[in-house]
N, C-alpha and C positions, 0 to 999 in steps of 0.2 A: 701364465705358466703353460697352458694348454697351447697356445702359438709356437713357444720355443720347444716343448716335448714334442710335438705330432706334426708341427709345420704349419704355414697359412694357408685357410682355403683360398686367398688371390693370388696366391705364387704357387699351387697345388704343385706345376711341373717341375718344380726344384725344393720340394720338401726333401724326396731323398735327402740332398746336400745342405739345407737349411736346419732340418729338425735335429733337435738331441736326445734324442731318447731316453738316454742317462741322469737327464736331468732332472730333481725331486723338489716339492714344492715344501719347503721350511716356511711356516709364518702360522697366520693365526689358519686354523683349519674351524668351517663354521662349528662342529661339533665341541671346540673351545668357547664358542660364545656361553653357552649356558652356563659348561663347567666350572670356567674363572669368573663368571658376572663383568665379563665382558660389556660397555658399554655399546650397545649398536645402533641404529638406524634399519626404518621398515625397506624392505626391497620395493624398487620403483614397477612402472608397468613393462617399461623395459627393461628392467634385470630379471624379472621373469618370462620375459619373450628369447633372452638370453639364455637363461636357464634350462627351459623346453629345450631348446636347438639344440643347446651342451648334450644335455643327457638323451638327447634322439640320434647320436652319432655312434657308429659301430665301435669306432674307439675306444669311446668313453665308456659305451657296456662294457666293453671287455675287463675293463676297469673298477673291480670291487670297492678300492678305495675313494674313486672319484665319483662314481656316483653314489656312494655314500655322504658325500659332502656335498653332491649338490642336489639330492633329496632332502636332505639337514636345511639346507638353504630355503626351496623352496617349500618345506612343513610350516619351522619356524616362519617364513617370512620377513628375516630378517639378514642386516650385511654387518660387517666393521672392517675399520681399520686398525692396520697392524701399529698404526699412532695411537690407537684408543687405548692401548696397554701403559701409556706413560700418565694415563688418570689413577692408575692403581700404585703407580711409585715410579718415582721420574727415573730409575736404573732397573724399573723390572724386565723392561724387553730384553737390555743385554746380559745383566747379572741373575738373572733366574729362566726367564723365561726361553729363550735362543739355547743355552746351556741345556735346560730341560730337554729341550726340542731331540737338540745332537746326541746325550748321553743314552734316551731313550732310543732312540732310531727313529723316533715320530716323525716320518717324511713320507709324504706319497708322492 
């Protein structure tokens, strides 16, 4: 999400034209894991070298909601996927949970 919002750092000289600013990230936010019992997986040693880099970016300070989730990440220690939602009901992602997401405005 961070690619398409802010641009690549290998194509820096054409983020202007590449990034969308506008763009919100809908899905499982880490801060959902504990809430719904979210099924997850420990973060690797690289998704925490990942992590660090994320939140050492001036961007991403600027960013209340985002580094909120990837302080949540790197606490917990933990990831999932947004297929881990179909362990709780095989229509929970699109008949509840997605619906949730839009009606509340839950999108950073």
């Amino acid at each position: 999400m961070c690619t398409y919002r802010f641009g690549s750092l290998s194509m820096l000289e054409y983020s202007e034209h590449l990034a969308i600013p506008a763009i919100r990230w809908l899905g499982i936010h880490p801060t959902d894991i504990d809430a719904l019992s979210i099924p997850s997986v420990p973060l690797t040693t690289n998704d925490n070298i990942k992590l660090l880099d994320l939140a050492g970016r001036p961007y991403i300070q600027n960013d209340a909601n985002l580094m909120k989730q990837i302080n949540c990440m790197i606490t917990s220690g933990k990831k999932c996927e947004i297929e881990n939602l179909s362990i709780l009901s095989t229509n929970f992602l699109t008949d509840v949970f997605l619906c949730a997401k839009i009606i509340s405005k839950e999108v950073i």
